[in-house]
C-alpha positions as CSV (number, residue, x, y, z in Angstrom):
1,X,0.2,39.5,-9.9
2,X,0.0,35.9,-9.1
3,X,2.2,34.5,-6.6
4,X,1.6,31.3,-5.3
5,X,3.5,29.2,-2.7
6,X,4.1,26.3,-4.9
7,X,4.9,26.3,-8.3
8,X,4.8,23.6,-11.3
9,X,8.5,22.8,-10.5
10,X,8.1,22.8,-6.5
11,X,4.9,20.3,-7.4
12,X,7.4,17.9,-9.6
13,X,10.2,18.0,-7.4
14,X,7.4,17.1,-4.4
15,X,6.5,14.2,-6.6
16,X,9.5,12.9,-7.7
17,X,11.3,13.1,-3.9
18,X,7.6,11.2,-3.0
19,X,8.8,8.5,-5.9
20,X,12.1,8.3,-4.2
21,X,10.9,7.5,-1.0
22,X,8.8,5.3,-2.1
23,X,11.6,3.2,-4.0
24,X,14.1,3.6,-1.0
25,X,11.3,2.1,1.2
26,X,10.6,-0.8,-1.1
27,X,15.0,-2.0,-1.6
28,X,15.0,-1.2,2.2
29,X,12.2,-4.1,2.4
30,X,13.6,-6.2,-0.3
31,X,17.4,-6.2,0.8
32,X,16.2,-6.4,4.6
33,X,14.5,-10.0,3.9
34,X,17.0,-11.3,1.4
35,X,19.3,-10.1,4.2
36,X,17.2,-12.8,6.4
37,X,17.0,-15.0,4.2
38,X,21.1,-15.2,3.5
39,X,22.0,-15.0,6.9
40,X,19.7,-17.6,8.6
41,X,21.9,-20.5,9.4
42,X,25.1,-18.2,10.1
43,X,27.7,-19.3,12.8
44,X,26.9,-17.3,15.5
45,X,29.9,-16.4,17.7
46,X,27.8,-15.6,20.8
47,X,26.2,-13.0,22.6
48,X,28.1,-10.1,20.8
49,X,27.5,-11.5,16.9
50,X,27.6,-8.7,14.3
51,X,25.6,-11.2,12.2
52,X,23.1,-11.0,14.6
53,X,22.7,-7.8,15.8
54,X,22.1,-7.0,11.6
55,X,19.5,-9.5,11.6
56,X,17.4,-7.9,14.1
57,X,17.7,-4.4,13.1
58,X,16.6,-6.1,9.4
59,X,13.6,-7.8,10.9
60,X,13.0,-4.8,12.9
61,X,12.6,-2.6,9.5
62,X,10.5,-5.4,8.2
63,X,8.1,-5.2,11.2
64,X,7.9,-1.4,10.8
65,X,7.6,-1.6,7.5
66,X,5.0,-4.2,7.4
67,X,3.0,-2.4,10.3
68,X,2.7,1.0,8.8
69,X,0.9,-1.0,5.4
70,X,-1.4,-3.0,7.4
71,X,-2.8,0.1,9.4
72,X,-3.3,1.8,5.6
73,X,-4.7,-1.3,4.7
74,X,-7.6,-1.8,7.3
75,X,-7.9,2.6,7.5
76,X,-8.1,3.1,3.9
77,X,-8.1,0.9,1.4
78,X,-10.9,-1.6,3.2
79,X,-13.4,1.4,3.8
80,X,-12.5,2.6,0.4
81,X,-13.6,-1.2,-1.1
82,X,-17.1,-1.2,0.7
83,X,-17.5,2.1,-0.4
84,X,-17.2,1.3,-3.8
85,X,-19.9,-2.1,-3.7
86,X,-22.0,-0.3,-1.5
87,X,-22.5,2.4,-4.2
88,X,-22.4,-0.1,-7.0
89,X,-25.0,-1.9,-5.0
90,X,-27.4,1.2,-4.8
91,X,-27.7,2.3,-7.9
92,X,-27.9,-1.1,-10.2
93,X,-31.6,-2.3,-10.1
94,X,-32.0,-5.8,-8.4
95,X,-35.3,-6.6,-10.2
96,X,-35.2,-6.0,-14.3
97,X,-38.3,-3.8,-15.3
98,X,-41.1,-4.9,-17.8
99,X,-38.9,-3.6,-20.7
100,X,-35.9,-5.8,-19.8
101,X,-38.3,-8.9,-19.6
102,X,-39.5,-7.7,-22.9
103,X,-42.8,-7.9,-21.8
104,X,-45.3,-6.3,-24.3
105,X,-47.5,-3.4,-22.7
106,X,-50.7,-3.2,-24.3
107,X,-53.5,-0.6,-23.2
């Protein structure tokens, strides 16, 4: 008897909450710099502007947001490119042999 801690369903509701995330993360990116982008020349009624105070908690996702890819960017995705060319590299040949010349071999 079998029983295992995550099932086919527990590993599809994993991924599809992941897939949620994911999407909530990207509108809350999207509607954060429209947001900006809307509200940039507003009226601003002084020190206690609702306006404002929206603004900077929309630039402060956008920094977050933005900060959290750039670390996966130079932590995983860089290595993972040099990786890649630096095995590409090894195993093509960087001189062609005798048969690629076509370069009769006679005894």
């Amino acid at each position: 008897m079998d029983i295992s801690i995550y099932s086919s369903k527990n590993r599809i509701s994993d991924k599809f909450t992941a897939l949620v995330l994911c999407a909530l993360l990207t509108l809350t990116l999207f509607f954060s710099v429209l947001f900006l982008t809307a509200e940039m020349d507003h009226d601003c009624s002084g020190a206690d502007c609702p306006i404002c105070a929206c603004m900077q908690q929309c630039s402060e996702n956008i920094n977050q947001l933005v900060s959290g890819f750039t670390e996966i960017l130079f932590s995983v995705i860089i290595p993972t490119f040099f990786m890649i060319t630096a095995f590409r590299l090894s195993f093509s040949p960087a001189l062609q042999t005798l048969i690629q010349k076509k370069i009769r071999l006679n005894n």
